[in-house]
N, C-alpha and C positions, 0 to 999 in steps of 0.2 A: 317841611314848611315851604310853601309857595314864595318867591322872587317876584321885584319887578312889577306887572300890572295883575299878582296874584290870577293868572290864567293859569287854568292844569294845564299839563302837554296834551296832545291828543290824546294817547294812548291812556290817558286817567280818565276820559270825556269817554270813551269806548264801553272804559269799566264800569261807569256810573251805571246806575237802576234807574230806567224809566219811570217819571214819575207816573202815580197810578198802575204800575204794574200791582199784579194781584203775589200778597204776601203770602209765602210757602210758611204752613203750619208748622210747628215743634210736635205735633203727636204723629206717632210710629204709622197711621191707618192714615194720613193723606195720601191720596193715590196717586201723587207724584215720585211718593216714597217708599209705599208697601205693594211689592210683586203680587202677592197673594191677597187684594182688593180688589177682585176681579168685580164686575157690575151683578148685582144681584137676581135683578130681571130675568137674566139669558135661562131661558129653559132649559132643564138637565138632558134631553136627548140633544139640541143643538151645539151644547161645548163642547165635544171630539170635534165638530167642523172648525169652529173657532178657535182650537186648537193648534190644528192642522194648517190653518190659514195663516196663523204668527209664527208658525216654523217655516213655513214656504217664503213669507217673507223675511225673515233674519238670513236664511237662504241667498234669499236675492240682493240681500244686501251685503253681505258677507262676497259674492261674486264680484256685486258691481267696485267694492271696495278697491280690486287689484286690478281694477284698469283705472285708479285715480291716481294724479301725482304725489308721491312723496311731501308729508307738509315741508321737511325741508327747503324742495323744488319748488312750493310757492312761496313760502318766502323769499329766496333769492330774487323769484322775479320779481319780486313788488318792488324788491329795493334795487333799483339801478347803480350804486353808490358800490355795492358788494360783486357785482358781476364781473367775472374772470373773462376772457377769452379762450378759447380750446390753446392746447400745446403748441398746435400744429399751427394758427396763427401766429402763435409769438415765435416759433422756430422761422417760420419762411419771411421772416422778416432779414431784409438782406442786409436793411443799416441797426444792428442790435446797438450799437455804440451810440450811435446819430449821427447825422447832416453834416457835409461840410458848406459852407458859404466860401466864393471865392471873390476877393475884391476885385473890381472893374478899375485900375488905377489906372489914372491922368497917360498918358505912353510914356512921358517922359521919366518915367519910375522903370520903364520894360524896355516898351518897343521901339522907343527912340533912343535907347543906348545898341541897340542892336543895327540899328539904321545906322549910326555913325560907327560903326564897327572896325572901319580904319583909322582911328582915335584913339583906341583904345590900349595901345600900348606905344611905349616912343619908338620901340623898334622895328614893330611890323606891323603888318593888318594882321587881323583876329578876325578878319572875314569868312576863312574857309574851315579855319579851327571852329566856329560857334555853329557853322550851317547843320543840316537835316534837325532843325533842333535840339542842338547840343551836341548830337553825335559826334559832327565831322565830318569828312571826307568817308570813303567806303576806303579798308585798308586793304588797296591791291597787292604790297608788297608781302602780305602773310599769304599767297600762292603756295603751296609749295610748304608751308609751316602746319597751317591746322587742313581740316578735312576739306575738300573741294564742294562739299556737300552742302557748309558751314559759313563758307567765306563770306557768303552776302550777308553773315549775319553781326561781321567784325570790322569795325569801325578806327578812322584815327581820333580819339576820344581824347579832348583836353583835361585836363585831372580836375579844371574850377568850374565845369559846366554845370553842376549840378543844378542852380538854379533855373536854367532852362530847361530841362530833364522834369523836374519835378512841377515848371507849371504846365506845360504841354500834358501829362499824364492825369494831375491835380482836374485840369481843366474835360479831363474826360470820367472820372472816377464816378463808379455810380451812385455812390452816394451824396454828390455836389445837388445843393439844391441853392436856386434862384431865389429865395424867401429866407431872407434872414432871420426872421422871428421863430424858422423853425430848425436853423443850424443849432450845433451844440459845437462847431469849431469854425474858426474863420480865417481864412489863408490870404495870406497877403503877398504880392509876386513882385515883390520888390528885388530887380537884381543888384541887390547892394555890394556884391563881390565884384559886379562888373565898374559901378559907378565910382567905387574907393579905388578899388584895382588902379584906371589908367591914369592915378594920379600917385601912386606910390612911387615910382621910378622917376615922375617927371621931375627938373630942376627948378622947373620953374613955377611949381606949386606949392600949395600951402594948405595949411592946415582945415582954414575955411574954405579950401576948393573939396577936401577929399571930406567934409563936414557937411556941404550944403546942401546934397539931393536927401541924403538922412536924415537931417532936421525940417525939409520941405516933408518929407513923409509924415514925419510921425504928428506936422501942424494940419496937414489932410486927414489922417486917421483921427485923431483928438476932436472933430468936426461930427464924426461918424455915427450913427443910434449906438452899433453893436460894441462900438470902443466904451462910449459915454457907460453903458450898462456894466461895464466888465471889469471898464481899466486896464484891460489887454489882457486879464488871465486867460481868456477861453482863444487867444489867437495864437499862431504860429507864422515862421518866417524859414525860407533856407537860405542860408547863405553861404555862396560858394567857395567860398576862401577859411583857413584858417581863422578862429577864435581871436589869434592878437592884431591879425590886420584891423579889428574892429574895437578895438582896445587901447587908443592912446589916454593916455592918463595925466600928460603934460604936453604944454604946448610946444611943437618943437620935435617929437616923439617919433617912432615909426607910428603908421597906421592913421587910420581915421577914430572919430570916439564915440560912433554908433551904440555899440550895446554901454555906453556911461551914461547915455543920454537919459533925460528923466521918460518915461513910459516906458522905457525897454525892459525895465526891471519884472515885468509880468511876462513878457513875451517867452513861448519856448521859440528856439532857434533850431533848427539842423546843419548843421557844420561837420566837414569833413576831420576839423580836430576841434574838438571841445575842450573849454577848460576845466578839469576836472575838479572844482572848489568852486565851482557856478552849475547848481544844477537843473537851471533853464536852458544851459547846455545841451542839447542830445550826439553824438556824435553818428555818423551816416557813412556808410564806405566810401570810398574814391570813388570816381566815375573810371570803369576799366573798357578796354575796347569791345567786348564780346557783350552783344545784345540782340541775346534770342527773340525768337518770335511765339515760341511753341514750346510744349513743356519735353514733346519728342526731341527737339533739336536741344535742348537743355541737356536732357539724357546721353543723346549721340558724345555731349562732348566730353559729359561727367566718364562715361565707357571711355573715353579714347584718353584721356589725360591716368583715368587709373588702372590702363593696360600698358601705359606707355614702359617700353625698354629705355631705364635711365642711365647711363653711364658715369655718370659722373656721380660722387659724394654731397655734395656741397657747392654751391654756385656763387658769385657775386657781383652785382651790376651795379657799378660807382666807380665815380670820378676823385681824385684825393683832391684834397684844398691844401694847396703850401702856403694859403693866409692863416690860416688856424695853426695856432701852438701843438703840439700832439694830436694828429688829426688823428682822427679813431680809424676815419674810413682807410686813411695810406697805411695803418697799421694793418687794416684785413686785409687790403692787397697785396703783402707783404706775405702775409701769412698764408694767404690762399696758392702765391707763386712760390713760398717751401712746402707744401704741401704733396708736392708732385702730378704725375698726371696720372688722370680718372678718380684721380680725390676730389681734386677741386681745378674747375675755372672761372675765371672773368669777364665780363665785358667792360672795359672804359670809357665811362661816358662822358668824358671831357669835352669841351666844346660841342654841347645841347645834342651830343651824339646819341642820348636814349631818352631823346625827344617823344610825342605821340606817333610816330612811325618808324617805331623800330621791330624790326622782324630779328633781328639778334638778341635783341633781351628776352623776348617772350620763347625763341630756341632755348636760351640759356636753358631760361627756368625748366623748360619742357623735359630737358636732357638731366635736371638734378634731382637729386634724392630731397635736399635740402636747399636752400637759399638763405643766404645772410641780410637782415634786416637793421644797420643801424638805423639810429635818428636820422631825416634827413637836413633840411634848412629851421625845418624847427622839429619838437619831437616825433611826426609821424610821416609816413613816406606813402606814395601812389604804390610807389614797388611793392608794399606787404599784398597790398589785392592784385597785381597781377602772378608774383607766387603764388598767391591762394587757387586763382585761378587759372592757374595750368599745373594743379598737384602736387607742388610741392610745400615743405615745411617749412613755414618761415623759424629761420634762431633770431631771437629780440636780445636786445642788449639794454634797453633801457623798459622799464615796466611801463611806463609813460607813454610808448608810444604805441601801443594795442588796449593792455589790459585793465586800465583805465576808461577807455575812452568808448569802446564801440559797446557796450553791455547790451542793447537790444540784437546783437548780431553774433559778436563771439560766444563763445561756452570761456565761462572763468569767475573772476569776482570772488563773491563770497563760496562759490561753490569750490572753487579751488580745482577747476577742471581744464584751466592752461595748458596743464603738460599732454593731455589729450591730442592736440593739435597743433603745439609748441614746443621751443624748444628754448630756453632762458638762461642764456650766460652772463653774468653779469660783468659788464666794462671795465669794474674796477680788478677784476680777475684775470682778463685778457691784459690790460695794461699792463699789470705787476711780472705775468708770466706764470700766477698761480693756475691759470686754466687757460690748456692748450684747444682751438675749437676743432681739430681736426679731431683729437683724442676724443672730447669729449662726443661727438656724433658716433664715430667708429664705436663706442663702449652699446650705443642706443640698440644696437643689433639688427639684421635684416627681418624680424617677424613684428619688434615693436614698431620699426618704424614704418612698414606694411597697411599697420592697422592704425597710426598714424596719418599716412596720407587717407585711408580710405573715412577717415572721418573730417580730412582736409575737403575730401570730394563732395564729402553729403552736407557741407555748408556750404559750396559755389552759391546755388539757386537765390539764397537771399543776399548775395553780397555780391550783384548785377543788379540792370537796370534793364528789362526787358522792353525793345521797340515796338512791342504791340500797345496802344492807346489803352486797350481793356486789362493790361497784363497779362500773362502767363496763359492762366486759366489751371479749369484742373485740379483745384485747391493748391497749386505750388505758389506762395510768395517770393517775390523780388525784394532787391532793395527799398523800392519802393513804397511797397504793399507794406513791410515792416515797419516803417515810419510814420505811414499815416496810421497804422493800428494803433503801432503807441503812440502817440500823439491822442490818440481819440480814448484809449484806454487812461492815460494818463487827466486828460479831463473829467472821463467822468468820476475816476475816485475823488479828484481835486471834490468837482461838485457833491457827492457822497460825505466824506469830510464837512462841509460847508455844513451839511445838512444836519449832520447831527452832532453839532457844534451847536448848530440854533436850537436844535432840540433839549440841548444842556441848560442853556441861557433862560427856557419856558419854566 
């Protein structure tokens, strides 16, 4: 039954029969229909010719047959709507996930926090800490520590740079496109670790000082096409500081209330420690000194840290708090100096002594089998990545402060592949005296923990931050590269989802 203006579709107009077309008979002898009505005229010496002549042509026709296309292959072409592209199209596509957009923000969101760079903390300038872009200073004092081959490639790296790290590289990534309507993520380079940062310490601030460049953003972004369409799900942000500096929840509180604010709530974040019960959260390494250029020099160093001759068991770099009731940390000190020598040493870092220029701490680790990882001012430490990388194992005490937190970077989770590359005592055991940590290493044995570190080594590459603009190359991923992947992978399932959500709702 015909709809609407009772018009067939085409394809019913195709089938119809031309009016005055001539009507095909019902008897067997129409000679549309019987083979053997030949025409009666044709002289009996002339049919072998005429014969001969309808074989030669089924012939020709049968021939011409298999140089025509496939009816299939004409239909496809008619219909533009069904046409695939070849493989090899859609493989050399280099953005498979899509586009990043990056925002153009006001400076006063960037690059005028960086211009007043001697502001930024009550105690000193952050001048020489935030320069080559994040990096730092070049760390002449590791002469003499890693390879001479390597040096220019290690930096005095602040642990909260990230945010400059990640626009600098963001702003070169080849998949950033100028045309928002054809991004599918939108990057936002808000240094909001820098801008809370120089007000946490100061006395003479307040809540709406370490509040106001935060809520200047998000009344710029809320102005925006790509916000209005989204509501912030498809954008991303990094911020360089810990999860709770951006978490006050009362007035009066540590921190500023950036991710409480209303739009935040769509935003994913990258944060050096994430809250694990927020999983707009992503958690991202530390920024560590060593910043290759090349996937060779990568290599050179993954070779030298898992040939290295370690002498020592177990290592430990921390300072005790005698303001903390039962400090954990004086307790491994403790433990590490009965432990004897070529078990275990320390370094004391009291008074900012394993600062971003320490060539002691990064010997320590070079020289250990293991290194002690507690919590540090909140659950996770700079120190677990530079263990990581110079080979040795980090031992965790709290679950919270790795296995939680990094899941696009670590091996663990639900896989339960921790002890791969870890070592997990738990505090309440050390405390009590149920678990000695000198014993419990020595039981690990020299071949597991071998094959330990060398699976220590073959995670470095993504848990750095390479100085080259393009990355690595090579197919090796940085820190970097693994964050924007997830992040882009992470939207397109969100959009995925979406879709066949609405497909439910039809």
């Amino acid at each position: 039954m015909l709809t609407g203006s009772q018009t067939p579709p085409p394809e019913a107009q195709l089938l119809k029969k031309p009016k005055g077309a001539p009507q095909a008979s019902s008897s067997p002898l129409h000679p549309l229909k019987s083979p053997s009505a030949l025409p009666c005229s044709v002289p009996f010496r002339h049919r072998p010719v005429l014969v001969l002549s309808l074989l030669a042509l089924q012939l020709l026709l049968l021939l011409s047959a298999r140089f025509l296309p496939a009816p299939h292959l004409l239909l496809r072409r008619r219909s533009h709507s069904t046409y695939h592209p070849p493989a090899a199209t859609l493989t050399d596509n280099p953005c498979p996930s899509g586009r990043i957009y990056v925002y153009d923000l006001p400076p006063v969101f960037n690059a005028d926090l960086i211009a007043a760079c001697d502001d930024l903390s009550p105690w000193a300038s952050r001048c020489i800490a935030l320069s080559n872009g994040g990096f730092g200073p070049p760390a002449a004092d590791l002469a003499g520590v890693v390879p001479s081959s390597l040096l220019a490639s290690w930096y005095s790296t602040d642990q909260f740079a990230a945010e400059l790290i990640f626009h600098r590289r963001i702003l070169n990534h080849r998949c950033r496109t100028a045309d928002p309507s054809a991004a599918a993520a939108f990057y936002v380079p808000f240094y909001a670790g820098l801008s809370v940062g120089k007000h946490l310490w100061s006395s003479t601030s307040t809540s709406g000082d370490r509040d106001r460049d935060c809520a200047l953003l998000l009344r710029w972004l809320k102005n925006q096409d790509p916000w209005r369409q989204s509501n912030g799900w498809d954008h991303f942000i990094t911020l360089g500081r810990i999860t709770w500096d951006f978490r006050r929840s009362r007035e009066g509180d540590w921190g500023g209330s950036f991710l409480y604010m209303p739009g935040m709530e769509n935003v994913t974040r990258l944060l050096i420690e994430r809250n694990p019960w927020d999983g707009k959260d992503v958690g991202i390494p530390y920024p560590t000194g060593f910043h290759p250029r090349t996937v060779a020099e990568v290599s050179e160093w993954q070779q030298f840290v898992l040939n290295r001759n370690r002498s020592t068991l177990f290592g430990f770099a921390g300072a005790a708090r005698s303001e903390f009731k039962d400090d954990f940390r004086a307790l491994l000190l403790g433990e590490c100096g009965r432990a004897g020598k070529g078990r275990c040493r320390s370094v004391d870092c009291g008074g900012r002594r394993c600062g971003n220029r320490s060539a002691e701490t990064l010997s320590l680790f070079l020289d250990s089998v293991f290194c002690l990882q507690p919590r540090g001012d909140s659950f996770t430490r700079r120190s677990m990545f530079d263990c990581i990388l110079a080979g040795a194992v980090p031992v965790l005490f709290w679950r919270r402060s790795a296995y939680v937190q990094y899941g696009w970077y670590l091996p663990g989770g639900d896989e339960g592949r921790e002890g791969e590359w870890s070592v997990f005592i738990d505090r309440r055991d050390v405390r009590s005296g149920a678990a000695s940590v000198k014993k419990v290493l020595e039981k690990i044995g020299e071949e597991r923990a071998r094959r330990m570190r060398e699976k220590v080594v073959e995670m470095i590459p993504k848990l750095l931050y390479s100085a080259t603009e393009g990355g690595l190359g090579e197919g090796m991923q940085d820190a970097f590269d693994v964050a924007v992947e997830g992040v882009l992978r992470r939207f397109r399932e969100q959009q995925l989802r979406l879709h066949r959500e609405e497909d439910g709702r039809v």
